[in-house]
C-alpha positions, 0 to 999 in steps of 0.5 A: 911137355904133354902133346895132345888134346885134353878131351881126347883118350884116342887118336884118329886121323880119319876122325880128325879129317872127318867133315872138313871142307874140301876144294871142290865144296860149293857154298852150301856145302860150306855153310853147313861144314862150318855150321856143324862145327858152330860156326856161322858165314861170318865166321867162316869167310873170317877164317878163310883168309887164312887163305891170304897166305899158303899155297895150294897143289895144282890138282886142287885147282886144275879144274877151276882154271881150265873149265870155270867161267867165274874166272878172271881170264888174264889170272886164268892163264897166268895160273895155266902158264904155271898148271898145264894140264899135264903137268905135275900135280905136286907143282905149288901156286899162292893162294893170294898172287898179289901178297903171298907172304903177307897177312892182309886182305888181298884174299878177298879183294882177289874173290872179288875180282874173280880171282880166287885160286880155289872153288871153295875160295871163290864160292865166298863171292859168287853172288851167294849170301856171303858175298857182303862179308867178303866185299866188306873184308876186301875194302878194309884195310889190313890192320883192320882186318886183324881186329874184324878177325879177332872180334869175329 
């Protein structure tokens, strides 16, 4: 079997990372991330919950749970008690506490409770103009979260 993508002669892994959302972007940023690759708000809190499952290193979000006010304060030091400040940065936490290993809408109904793990997650529901999708996304139930993923 042949590996690699068809419209592609070389390969790059600066290329390939090139332009993609980090952490730490704020919702703006995440917009027009997404809107270089044609892909518009809808699109993009679609495809981050993804982030329903996965985990993510402290390092990515040591900084939201010490100093961010957008925060659930009870979720906050449950993520500390696991994220000191000084401890390994290696050290893995779900991205969605309640269901971890279920494709469900847990994500957002855990931004609207402030209780994104991420910046990039919570800015999803931060009185920003995506704010809609993911209170829409967070009261759907699961299976119809699958098919609102696959028409978007």
């Amino acid at each position: 079997m042949k590996l690699g993508r068809r419209d592609s002669a070389t390969a790059s892994e600066s290329a390939a990372n090139d332009n993609l959302p980090t952490f730490r972007d704020n919702l703006e940023e995440l917009i027009s991330l997404f809107s270089n690759k044609g892909l518009d708000r809808q699109d993009m809190v679609a495809l981050s919950g993804a982030h329903t499952i996965g985990q993510a290193q402290c390092f990515t979000f040591r900084e939201r749970i010490y100093n961010e006010a957008n925060m659930d304060s009870g979720f906050a030091s449950t993520r500390q008690s696991d994220c000191a400040t000084d401890d390994d940065d290696d050290e893995l936490a779900p991205l969605d506490l309640v269901t971890p290993r279920n494709f469900d809408n847990n994500y957002f109904k855990n931004l609207v409770e402030l209780k994104g793990l991420l910046h990039s997650d919570q800015v999803l529901f931060s009185n920003g103009s995506t704010d809609g999708w993911s209170q829409l996304t967070a009261t759907v139930r699961a299976l119809s979260l699958r098919i609102l993923l696959r028409l978007w």
